[in-house]
C-alpha positions in Angstrom: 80.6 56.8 108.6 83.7 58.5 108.4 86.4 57.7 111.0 84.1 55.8 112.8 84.8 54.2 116.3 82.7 52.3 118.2 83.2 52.3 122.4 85.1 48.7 122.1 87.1 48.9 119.4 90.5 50.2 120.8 91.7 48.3 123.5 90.3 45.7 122.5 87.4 45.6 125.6 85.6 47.8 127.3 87.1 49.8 130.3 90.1 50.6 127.9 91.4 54.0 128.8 92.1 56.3 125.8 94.1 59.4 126.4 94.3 63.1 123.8 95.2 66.6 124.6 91.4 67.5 123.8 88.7 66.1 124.4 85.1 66.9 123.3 82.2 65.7 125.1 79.0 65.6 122.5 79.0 65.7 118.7 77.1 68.3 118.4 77.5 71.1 115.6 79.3 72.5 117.9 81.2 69.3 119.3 82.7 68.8 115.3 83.8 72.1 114.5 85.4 72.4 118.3 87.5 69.3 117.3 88.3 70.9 114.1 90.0 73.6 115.6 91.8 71.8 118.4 93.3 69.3 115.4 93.9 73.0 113.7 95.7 74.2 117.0 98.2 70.9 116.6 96.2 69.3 119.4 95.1 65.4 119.8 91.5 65.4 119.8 88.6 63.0 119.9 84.8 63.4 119.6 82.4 61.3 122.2 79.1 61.1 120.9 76.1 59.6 122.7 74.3 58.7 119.8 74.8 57.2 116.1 74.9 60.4 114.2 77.1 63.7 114.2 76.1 67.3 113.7 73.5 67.4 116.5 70.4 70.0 115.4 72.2 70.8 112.0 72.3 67.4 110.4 68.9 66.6 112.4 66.4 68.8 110.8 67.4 72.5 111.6 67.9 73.2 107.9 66.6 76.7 108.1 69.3 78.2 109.7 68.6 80.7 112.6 71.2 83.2 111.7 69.7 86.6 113.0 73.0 88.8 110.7 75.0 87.3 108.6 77.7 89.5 108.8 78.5 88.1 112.7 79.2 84.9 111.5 83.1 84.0 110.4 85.8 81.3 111.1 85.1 77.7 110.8 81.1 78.5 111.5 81.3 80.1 108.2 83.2 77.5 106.4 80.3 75.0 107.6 78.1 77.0 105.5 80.4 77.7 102.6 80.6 73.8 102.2 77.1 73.5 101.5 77.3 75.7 99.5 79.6 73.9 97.4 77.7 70.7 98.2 74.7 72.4 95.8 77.0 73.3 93.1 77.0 77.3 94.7 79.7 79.8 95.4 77.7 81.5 98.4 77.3 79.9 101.9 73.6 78.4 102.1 72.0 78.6 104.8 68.9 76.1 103.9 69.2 72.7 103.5 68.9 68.8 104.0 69.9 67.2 106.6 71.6 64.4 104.7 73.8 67.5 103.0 74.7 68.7 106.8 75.6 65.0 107.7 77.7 65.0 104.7 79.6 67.8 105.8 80.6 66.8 109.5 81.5 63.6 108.2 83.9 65.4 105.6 85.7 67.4 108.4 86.1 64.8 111.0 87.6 62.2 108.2 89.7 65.3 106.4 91.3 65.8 110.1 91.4 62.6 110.7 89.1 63.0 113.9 88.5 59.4 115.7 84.7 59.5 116.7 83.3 57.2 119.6 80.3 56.2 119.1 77.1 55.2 120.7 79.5 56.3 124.0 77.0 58.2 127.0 78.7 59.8 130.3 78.1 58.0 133.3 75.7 59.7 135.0 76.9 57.9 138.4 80.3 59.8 139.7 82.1 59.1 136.3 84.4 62.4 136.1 87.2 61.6 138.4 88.9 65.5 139.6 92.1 65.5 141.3 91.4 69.8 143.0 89.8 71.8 140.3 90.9 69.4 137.3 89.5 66.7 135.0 91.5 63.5 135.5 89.4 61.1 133.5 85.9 60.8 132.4 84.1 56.9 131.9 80.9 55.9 129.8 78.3 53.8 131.0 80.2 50.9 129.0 83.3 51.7 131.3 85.8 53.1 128.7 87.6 55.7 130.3 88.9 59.3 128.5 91.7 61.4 130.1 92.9 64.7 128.9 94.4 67.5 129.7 91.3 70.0 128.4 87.8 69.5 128.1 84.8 70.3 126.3 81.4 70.1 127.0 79.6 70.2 123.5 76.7 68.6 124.3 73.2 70.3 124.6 72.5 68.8 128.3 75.4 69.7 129.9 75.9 66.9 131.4 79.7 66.9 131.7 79.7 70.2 133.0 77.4 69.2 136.0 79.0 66.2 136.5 82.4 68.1 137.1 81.0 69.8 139.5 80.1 73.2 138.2 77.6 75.6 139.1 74.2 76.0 136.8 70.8 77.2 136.6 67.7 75.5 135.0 64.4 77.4 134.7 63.9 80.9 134.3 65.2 83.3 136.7 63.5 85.9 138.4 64.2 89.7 137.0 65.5 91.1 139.9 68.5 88.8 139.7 70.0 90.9 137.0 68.0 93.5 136.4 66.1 92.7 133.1 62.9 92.7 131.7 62.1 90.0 129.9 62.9 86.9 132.5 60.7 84.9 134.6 57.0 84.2 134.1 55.8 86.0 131.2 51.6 86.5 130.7 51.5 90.1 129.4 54.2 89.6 126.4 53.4 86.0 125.7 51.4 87.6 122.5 53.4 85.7 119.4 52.5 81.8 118.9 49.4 82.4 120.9 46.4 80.4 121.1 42.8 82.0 120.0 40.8 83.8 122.2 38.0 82.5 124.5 39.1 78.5 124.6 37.2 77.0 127.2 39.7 75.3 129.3 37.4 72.1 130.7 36.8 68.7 129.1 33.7 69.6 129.4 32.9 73.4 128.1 31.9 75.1 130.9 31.8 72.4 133.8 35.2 72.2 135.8 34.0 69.5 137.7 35.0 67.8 134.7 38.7 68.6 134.9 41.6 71.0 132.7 42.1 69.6 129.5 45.2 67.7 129.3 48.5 70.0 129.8 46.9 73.0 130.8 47.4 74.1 134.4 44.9 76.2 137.0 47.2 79.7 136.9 50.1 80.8 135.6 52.2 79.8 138.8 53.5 83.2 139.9 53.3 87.1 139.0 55.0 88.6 135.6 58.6 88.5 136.2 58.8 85.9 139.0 60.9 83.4 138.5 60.1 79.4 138.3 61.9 75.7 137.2 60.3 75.6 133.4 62.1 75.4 131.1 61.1 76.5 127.4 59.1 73.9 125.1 61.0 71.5 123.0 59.8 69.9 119.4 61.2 67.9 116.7 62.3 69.7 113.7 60.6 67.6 111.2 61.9 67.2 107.9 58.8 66.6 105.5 58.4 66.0 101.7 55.2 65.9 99.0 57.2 64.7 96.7 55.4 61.2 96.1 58.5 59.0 94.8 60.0 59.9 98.0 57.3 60.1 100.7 56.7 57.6 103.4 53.0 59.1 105.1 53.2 59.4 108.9 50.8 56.7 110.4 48.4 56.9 114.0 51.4 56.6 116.3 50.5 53.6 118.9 49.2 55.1 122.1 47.5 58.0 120.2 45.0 59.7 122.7 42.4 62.1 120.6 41.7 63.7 124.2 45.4 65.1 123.6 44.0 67.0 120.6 41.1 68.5 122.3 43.0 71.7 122.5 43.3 71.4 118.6 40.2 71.4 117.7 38.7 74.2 119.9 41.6 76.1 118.2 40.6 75.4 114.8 36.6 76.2 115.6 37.8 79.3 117.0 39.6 80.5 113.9 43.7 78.9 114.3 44.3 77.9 110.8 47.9 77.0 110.9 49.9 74.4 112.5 53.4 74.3 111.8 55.8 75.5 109.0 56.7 74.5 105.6 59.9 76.1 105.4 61.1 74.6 102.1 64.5 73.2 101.7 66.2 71.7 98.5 64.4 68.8 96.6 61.2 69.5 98.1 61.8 68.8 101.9 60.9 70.8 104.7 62.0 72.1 107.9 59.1 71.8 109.6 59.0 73.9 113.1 56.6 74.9 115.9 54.6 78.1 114.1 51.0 79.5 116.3 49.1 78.9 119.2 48.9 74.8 119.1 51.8 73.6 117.2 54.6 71.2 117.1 56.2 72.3 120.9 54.9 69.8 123.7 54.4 72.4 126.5 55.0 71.4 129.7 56.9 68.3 128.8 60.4 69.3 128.8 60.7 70.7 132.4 62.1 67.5 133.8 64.7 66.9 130.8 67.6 68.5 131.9 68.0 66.3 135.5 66.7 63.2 134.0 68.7 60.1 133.5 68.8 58.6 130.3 66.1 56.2 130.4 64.0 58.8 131.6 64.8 61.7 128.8 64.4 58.6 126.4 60.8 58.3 127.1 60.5 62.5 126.9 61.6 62.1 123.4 59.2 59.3 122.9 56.8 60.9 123.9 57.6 63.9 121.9 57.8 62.1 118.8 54.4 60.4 119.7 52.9 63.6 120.2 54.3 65.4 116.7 52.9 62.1 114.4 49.7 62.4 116.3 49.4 65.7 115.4 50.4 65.2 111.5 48.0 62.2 111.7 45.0 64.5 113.0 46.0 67.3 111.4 45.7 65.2 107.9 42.3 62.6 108.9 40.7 63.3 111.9 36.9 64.3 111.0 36.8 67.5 113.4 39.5 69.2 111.3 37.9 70.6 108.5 38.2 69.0 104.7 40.5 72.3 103.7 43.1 71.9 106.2 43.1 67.7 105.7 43.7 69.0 102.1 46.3 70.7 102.8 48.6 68.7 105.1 47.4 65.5 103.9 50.6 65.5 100.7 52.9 65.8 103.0 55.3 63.1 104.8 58.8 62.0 105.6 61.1 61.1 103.0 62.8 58.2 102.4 66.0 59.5 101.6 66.6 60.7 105.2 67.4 59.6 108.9 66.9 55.6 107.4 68.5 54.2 110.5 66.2 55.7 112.3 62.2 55.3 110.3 63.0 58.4 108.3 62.2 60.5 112.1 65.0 62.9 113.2 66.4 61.5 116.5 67.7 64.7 117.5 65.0 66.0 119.8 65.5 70.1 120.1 66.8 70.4 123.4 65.9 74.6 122.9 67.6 75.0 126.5 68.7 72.9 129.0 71.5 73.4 132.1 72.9 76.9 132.0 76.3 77.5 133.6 77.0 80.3 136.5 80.6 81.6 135.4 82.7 85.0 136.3 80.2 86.3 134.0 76.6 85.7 132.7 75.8 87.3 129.9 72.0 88.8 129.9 69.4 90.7 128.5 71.7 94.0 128.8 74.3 92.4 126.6 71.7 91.1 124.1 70.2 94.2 123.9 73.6 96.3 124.0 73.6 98.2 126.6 76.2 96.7 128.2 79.2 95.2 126.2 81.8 91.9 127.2 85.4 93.3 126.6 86.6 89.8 126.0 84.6 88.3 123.2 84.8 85.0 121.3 81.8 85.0 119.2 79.3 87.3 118.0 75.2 87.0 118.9 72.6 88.5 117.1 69.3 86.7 117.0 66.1 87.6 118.5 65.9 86.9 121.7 63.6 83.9 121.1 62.1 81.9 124.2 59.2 79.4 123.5 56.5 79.0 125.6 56.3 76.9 128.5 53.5 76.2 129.9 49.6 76.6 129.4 47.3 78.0 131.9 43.8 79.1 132.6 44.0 83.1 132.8 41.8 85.4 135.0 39.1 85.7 132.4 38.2 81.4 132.6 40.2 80.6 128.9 43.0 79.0 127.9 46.2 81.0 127.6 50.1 79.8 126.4 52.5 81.4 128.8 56.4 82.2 128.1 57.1 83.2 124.5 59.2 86.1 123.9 60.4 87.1 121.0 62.6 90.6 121.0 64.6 91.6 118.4 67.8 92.4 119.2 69.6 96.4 117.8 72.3 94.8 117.0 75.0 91.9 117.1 76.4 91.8 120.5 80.0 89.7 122.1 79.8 86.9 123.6 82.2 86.8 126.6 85.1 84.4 127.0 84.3 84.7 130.9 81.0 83.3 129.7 82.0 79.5 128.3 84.6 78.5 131.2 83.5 78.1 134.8 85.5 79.6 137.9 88.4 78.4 138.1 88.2 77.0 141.5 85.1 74.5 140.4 87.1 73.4 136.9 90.4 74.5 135.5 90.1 72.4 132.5 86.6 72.5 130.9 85.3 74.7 128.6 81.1 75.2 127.8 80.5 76.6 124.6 76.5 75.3 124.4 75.1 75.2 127.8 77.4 78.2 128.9 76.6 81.4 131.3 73.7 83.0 130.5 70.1 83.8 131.9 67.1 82.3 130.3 66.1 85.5 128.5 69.8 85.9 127.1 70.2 82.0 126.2 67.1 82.4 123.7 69.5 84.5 121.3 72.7 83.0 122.0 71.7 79.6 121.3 71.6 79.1 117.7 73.7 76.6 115.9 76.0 79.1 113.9 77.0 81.0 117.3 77.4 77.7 119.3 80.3 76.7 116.2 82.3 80.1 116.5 82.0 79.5 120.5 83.3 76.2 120.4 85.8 77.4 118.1 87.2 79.9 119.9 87.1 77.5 123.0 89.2 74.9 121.3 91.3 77.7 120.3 91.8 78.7 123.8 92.1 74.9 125.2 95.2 74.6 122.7 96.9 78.1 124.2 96.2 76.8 128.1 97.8 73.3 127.1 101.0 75.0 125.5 101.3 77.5 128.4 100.3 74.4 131.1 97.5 76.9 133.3 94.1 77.2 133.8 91.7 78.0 131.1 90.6 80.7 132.8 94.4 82.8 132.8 94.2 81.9 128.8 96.3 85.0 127.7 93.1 87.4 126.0 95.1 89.5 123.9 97.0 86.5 122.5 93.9 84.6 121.7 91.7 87.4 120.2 94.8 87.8 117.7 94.8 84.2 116.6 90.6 84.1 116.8 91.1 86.7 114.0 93.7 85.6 112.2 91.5 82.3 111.8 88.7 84.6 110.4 86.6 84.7 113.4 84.0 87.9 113.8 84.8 89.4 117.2 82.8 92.7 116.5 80.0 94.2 113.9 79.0 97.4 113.3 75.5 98.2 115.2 
């Protein structure tokens, strides 16, 4: 892999301090084209990424790109696209594609800039930034290297840089009446899209609940319409599936497969659910294969404790995530209470051989769909989505649907199963993102910048965080580390006027018409 270094190779032992002007915390989509930039600006950079593999979502099985308007998308997000395109022999951007292609791409930019990449390098979880006031010194890894610059960014999908500096977050959902909106907190009434069938009796035993809820289905809801609560929105693989047979490998019973966890399933298929998850269709027949209906590929109710978890602990949430998604191919394609049509149907279809082989041909990029959510100088929400109130300082353009998942499942007032949480409201028109929104206040960090897990309520995050918006952010926030380095202040008192002239001169899209 291109530019490749691994946590022990420069300094010849672990605990070797490395020092850059930038420094980017997760190689995420966003992590790459952030270091991009900063090596752009005339900036030392480096990329730390936890895991083997760069590009985050993008190169692990998002290849059906969540774009919402094309139009709002410019700069170096653009470019990303563009170079696919090329990558299929096309003049035009593409915005569907393998994940192998996407891989191929990151590793092009970081080894055409020249980016050094650690490795297989995670945060210490355990007091490992080191802050002299309201500024970064250092950051160390579990393996005790040590990173010292004089801006961060926190790329990663977790936040877990962010939180360990110190800076203020949410996790859940909030409540409406925190900032007025509509479409926050508990949700029963609007949870209408991805719903499961009517009248599913909720007891392992139809109508005895002496017997117990089925498994992952709770007594109530938790709370009124709009109240707020700690849940955070389902996560899922994205998996990337063939029928092509000279490149299929089928998905086997996982160990520690449970048909009692597919109760659900089958009481959803007897009462009419007839789909499962999609078949989006990429090049040479592969798939993006996402969460689509009532019971699909998200595990609800399994990623509330994510966020705060410690590694060993988030490692057995994806496990059991990835457990959960080949159990449901496997049933989906043998199990004798689905019915011989819809075996028929899912039974071509597998992973192919051609991608993720270091890894069994699974993604290992679990879809962290929200996580930590900073509390900056300003939180962009549902009145921003929806454009009825507009951030004068923008970096980046939104435009998606706001698009939450569900959560959670419940028994509602009528004795049936229910899902609770997905919302899914389209949005008038592209809408800023505020600069105020990816740094924190000042007096918690002067030096770190949060494109991914940035300001936003729960409602509002389920627009903003799509993979071409989280590369323009980070691009304008490496833009913006460069210009507080050169003027030696805060990243906060970044200059606005100066950097909105150079975010355009680099082709970034900073408004759209409505």
């Amino acid at each position: 892999m291109a530019n490749e270094i691994r946590g022990d190779s420069i300094g010849g032992e672990n605990g070797a301090a490395h020092a850059f002007d930038v420094v980017v915390y997760g190689g995420t989509s966003a992590g790459v084209i952030g270091a991009v930039q900063a090596v752009k600006m005339g900036k030392r950079v480096a990329i730390i990424e936890p895991s083997a593999r760069l590009g985050g979502l993008t190169s692990g099985g998002l290849g059906d790109t969540d774009f919402g308007d094309k139009s709002a998308i410019g700069g170096l997000s653009r470019e990303f696209y563009a170079r696919l395109g090329r990558k299929y022999g096309q003049e035009e951007p593409v915005w569907m594609f393998e994940p192998k292609a996407a891989l191929d791409v990151f590793g092009d930019f970081v080894k055409e800039y020249e980016i050094p990449v650690f490795y297989g390098e995670r945060l210490d979880l355990a007091g490992s930034v080191t802050k002299t006031g309201n500024r970064i010194d250092s950051i160390r890894m579990e393996s005790g290297m040590t990173f010292k610059a004089g801006v961060f960014l926190d790329t990663s999908y977790e936040g877990d840089l962010m939180a360990g500096a110190g800076v203020s977050y949410s996790l859940g959902r909030e409540a409406n009446a925190v900032y007025g909106e509509r479409y926050n907190g508990i949700q029963t009434a609007a949870a209408v899209k991805n719903q499961l069938p009517a009248g599913i009796d909720p007891y392992v035993v139809p109508g005895r609940p002496s017997s117990g809820l089925l498994p992952g289905v709770n007594p109530d809801a938790g709370g009124n319409d709009g109240d707020g609560d700690s849940r955070i929105q389902a996560y899922c693989y994205r998996m990337c599936l063939t029928d092509a047979p000279g490149n299929r490998m089928p998905i086997e019973r996982p160990d520690g497969y449970d048909e009692r966890d597919f109760e659900l399933l089958f009481r959803a298929i007897e009462r009419g659910q007839s789909k499962f998850f999609k078949l989006r269709m990429l090049p040479n027949r592969k798939t993006d294969s996402n969460n689509d209906d009532g019971f699909s590929t998200d595990f609800l109710g399994m990623s509330d404790r994510y966020p705060e978890a410690g590694y060993k602990e988030r490692e057995a949430i994806a496990q059991a995530h990835e457990r959960y998604q080949r159990g449901l191919v496997w049933t989906l394609q043998h199990h004798p209470r689905v019915p011989e049509m819809l075996r028929a149907f899912y039974e071509p279809w597998g992973l192919p051989l051609d991608e993720f082989a270091d890894n069994g041909h699974w993604t290992p990029q679990l879809y962290v769909r929200e996580s930590r959510r900073m509390i900056g100088e300003l939180v962009m929400t549902e009145h921003h989505v929806m454009s009825r109130e507009t951030a004068d300082d923008p970096v980046g353009m939104g435009s998606y649907t706001m698009d939450s998942h569900n959560v959670q499942r419940y028994v509602d007032v009528n004795g049936f199963v229910r899902n609770e949480g997905d919302i899914q409201i389209r949005t008038p028109c592209p809408y800023p993102v505020s600069y105020r929104s990816i740094v924190p206040r000042e007096r918690e960090c002067a030096n770190l910048i949060v494109p991914v897990c940035l300001a936003s309520s729960h409602i509002a995050y389920g627009s903003i965080r799509m993979e071409p918006v989280f590369m323009a952010l980070a691009q304008s926030a490496a833009t913006a580390a460069a210009m507080a380095l050169e003027a030696n202040i805060p990243v906060q008192r970044v200059d606005y006027g100066r950097l909105r002239r150079r975010l355009l001169a680099d082709g970034q899209v900073l408004t759209a018409p409505c």
